[in-house]
Structure formats: structure tokens, C-alpha cells
C-alpha positions in Angstrom: 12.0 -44.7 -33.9 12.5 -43.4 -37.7 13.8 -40.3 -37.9 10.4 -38.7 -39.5 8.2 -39.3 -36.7 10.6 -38.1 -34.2 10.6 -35.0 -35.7 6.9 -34.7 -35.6 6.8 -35.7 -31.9 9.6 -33.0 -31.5 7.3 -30.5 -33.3 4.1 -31.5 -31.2 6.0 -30.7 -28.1 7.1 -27.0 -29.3 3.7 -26.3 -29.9 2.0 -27.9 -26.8 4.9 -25.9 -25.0 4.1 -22.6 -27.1 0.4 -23.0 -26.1 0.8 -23.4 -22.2 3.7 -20.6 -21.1 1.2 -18.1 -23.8 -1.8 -19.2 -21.2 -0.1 -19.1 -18.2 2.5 -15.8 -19.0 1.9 -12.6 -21.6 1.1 -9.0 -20.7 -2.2 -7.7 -19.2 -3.9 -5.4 -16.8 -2.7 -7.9 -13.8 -3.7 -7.6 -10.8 -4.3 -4.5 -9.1 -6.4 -2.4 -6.8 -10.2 -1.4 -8.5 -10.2 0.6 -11.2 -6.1 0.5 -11.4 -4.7 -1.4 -14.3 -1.0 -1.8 -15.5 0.4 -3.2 -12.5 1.6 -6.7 -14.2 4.1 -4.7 -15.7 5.0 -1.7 -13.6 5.5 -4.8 -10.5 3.6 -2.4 -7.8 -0.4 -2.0 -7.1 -1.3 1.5 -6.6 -3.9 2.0 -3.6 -4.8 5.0 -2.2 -5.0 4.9 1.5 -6.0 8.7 2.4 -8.3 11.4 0.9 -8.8 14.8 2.6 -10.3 18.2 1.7 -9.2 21.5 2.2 -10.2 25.0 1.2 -8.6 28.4 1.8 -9.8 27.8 5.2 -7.9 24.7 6.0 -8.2 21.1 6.2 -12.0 20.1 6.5 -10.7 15.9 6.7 -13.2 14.0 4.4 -15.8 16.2 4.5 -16.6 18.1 0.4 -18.5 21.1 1.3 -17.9 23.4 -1.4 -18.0 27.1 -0.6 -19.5 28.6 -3.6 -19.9 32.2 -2.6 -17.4 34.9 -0.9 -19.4 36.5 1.3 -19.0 40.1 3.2 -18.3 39.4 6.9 -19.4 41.8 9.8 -17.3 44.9 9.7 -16.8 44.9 6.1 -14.3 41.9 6.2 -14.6 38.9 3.8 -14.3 35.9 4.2 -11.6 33.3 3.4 -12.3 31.8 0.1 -11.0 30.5 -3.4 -9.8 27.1 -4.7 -10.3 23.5 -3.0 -7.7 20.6 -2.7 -8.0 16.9 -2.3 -4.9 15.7 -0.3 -4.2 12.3 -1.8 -1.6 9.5 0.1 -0.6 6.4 -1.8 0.9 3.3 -0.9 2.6 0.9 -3.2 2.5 -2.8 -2.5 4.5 -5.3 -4.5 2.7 -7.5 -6.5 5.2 -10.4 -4.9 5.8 -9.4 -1.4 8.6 -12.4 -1.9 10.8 -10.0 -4.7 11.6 -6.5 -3.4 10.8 -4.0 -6.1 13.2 -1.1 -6.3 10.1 0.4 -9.2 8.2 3.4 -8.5 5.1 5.4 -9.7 4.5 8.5 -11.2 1.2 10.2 -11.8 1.3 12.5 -14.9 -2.0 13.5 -15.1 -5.7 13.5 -13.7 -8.9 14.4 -14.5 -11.9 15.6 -12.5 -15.5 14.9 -13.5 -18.6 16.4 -11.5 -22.3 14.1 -11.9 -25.3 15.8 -11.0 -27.7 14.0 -9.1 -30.0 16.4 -9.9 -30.7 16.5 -13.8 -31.8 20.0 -13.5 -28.7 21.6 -12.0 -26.3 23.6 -13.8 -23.3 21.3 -15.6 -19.7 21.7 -14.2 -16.7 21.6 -16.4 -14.6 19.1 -16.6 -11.1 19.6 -14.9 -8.3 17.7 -16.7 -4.6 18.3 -16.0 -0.9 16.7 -17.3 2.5 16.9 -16.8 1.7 16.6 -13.4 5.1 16.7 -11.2 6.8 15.4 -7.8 3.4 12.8 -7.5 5.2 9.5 -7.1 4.1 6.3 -5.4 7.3 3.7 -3.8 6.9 0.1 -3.2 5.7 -1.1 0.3 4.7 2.2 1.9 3.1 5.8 2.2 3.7 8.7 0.0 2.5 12.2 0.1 -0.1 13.6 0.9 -0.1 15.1 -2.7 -2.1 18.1 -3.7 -4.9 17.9 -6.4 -6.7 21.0 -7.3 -10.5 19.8 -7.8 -13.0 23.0 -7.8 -11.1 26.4 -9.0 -12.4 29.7 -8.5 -13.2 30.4 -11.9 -16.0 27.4 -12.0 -17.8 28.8 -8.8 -18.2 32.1 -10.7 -19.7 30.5 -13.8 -21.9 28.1 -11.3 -23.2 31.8 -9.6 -24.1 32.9 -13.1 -25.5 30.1 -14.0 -27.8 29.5 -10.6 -28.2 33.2 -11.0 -30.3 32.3 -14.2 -32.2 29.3 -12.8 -33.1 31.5 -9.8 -31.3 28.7 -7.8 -28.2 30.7 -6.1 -29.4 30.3 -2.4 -29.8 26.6 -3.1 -27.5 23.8 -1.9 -26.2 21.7 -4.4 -25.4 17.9 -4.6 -22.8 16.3 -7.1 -20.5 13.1 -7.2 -17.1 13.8 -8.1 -14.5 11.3 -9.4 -11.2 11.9 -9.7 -8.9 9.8 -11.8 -5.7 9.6 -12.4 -2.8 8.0 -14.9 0.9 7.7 -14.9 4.0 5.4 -15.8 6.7 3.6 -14.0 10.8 4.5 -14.4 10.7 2.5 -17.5 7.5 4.5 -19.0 5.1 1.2 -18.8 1.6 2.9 -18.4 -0.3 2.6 -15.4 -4.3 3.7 -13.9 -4.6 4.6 -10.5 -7.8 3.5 -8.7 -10.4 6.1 -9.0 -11.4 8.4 -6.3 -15.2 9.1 -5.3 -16.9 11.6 -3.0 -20.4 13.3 -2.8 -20.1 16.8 -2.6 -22.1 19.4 -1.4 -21.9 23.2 -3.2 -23.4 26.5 -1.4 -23.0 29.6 0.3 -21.2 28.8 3.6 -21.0 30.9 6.1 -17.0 31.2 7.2 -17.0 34.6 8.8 -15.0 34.4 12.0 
């Protein structure tokens, strides 16, 4: 063979090769649990695998009733009342179960967003929080519960005001929330935790003892 046309066969071969491991290789999204993205290079999917509630009056499980009113108890007490939680666990699973990953997960920051189902009802704010700390998921089992503060004290008053002026206060309220969340890995690659959605229900409950 002359010496031009193996370099042309040589040449065809590098690029053929070029084409294929581009295909078959490069960086993306990867695979992942929905809504999570980032896991091709982080080496870990993100799930979450628990979700309670909880409220100055302890763990309600998965149930999202929202207290919105402190209310005067018999004998002058009050009732227990202020901001609610959702208790979050993760677990990591390795995106090959055959290479043991030594990477872990951080979440540094979430965001809360309320829907209404109701066009008329009063908007809630928008929660959003960084630098969040100590929320970490490991490869190939549970962490946490973590704590994630969803409905502050300072929104139910500005929700009674604002019922107070649609004449709606004694009214129960219903609203999907979802909570998402973002993070990195050791090495700072950027990851999205799946999304987490609940219907929730706002109103005066009664938690006099």
C-alpha cells in the first residue's frame, strides 16, 4: 500500500473512533431518580425514601395539615403553635452497584413553592434557602432524617391578613407544595435532588389539650 493512502485510511479510523467513544461516553444528566439530574458525574442517584411532617406539636407522619391560627385554649392557655418541618431521609444508590463509591452528597440549598388549587385564594411566598449545612446523602444507604423548614410563622400571619380581607379566615384551605432541592458532590460537580410533593391543607385546628 503507498504511503499516501495509508495515511488516509489511518485518518478515517481516528475519526470513525472520535465519533463512536463521543456517542457512547461525554457528560450529561445520567441517569438518576425523577426530577434528579447530575448523577453521571457525582457516581450516586439521590432518592428520597421518607417524608414526614411535624409541627410544634410533634410528628404528624405524612399527613400536611397546616395550623394556621393560635388559638386560646380553655382556661386561658394557648395552644402549641409556630413553624412546620418536613423530615426528609435519603438514600444513595451507586450508579454501578459493581464499583463501590466512596462519593457523597451535599444539599446546599432548597426552595419551597405553594400552588393554589383554588385561583381565588390568597398567594403564599415563596421559601428559598442556601448554605444549607450537615444535609448529606452516602452511597448505598439511609441518611437523616434532615430537617426542612417549609411554612414559618411569619407567612401564617400574612395568610390571616390576607383571608381577613377576602372574608375567608374560617375557611380551609387547599395548596400543592413542592419542595426542591440542589447540591454538589466532594469534588463540587452539581447535582438536583428529586422533587418532593404533598397536598396540603391550611386552617384553624383545634390543638387544645
Amino acid at each position: 500500500m503507498k504511503r499516501g493512502n495509508k495515511v488516509i485510511l489511518f485518518m478515517s479510523l481516528c475519526v470513525i473512533s472520535a465519533i463512536f467513544f463521543l456517542g457512547c461516553g461525554g457528560s450529561g444528566s445520567g441517569p438518576g431518580a425523577p426530577g434528579s439530574s447530575g448523577s453521571a458525574d457525582t457516581g450516586i442517584v439521590p432518592r428520597v425514601t421518607v417524608v414526614t411532617h411535624s409541627d410544634p406539636n410533634g410528628d404528624q407522619g405524612d399527613i400536611w395539615e397546616i395550623d394556621l391560627v393560635q388559638d386560646t385554649c380553655t382556661g386561658g392557655t394557648v395552644e402549641k403553635w409556630g413553624n412546620d418541618y418536613a423530615h426528609v431521609t435519603f438514600h444513595g444508590d451507586p450508579i454501578n452497584p459493581n464499583v463501590p463509591s466512596t462519593d457523597e452528597l451535599f444539599v446546599t440549598n432548597y426552595r419551597v413553592t405553594f400552588f393554589k388549587v383554588n385561583p381565588n385564594l390568597p398567594t403564599i411566598e415563596q421559601m428559598s434557602f442556601s448554605s444549607q449545612t450537615g444535609i448529606y446523602v452516602l452511597p448505598g444507604e439511609d441518611t437523616g432524617p434532615f430537617n426542612f423548614l417549609v411554612f414559618d410563622t411569619g407567612r401564617k400571619i400574612q395568610m390571616q391578613n390576607d383571608l381577613n380581607n377576602l372574608n375567608q379566615v374560617n375557611s380551609s384551605l387547599l395548596y400543592n407544595m413542592e419542595i426542591e432541592m440542589w447540591g454538589q458532590d466532594k469534588y463540587g460537580n452539581n447535582v438536583t435532588f428529586p422533587p418532593i410533593e404533598r397536598e396540603i391543607i391550611i386552617a384553624d385546628f383545634d390543638h387544645c389539650t
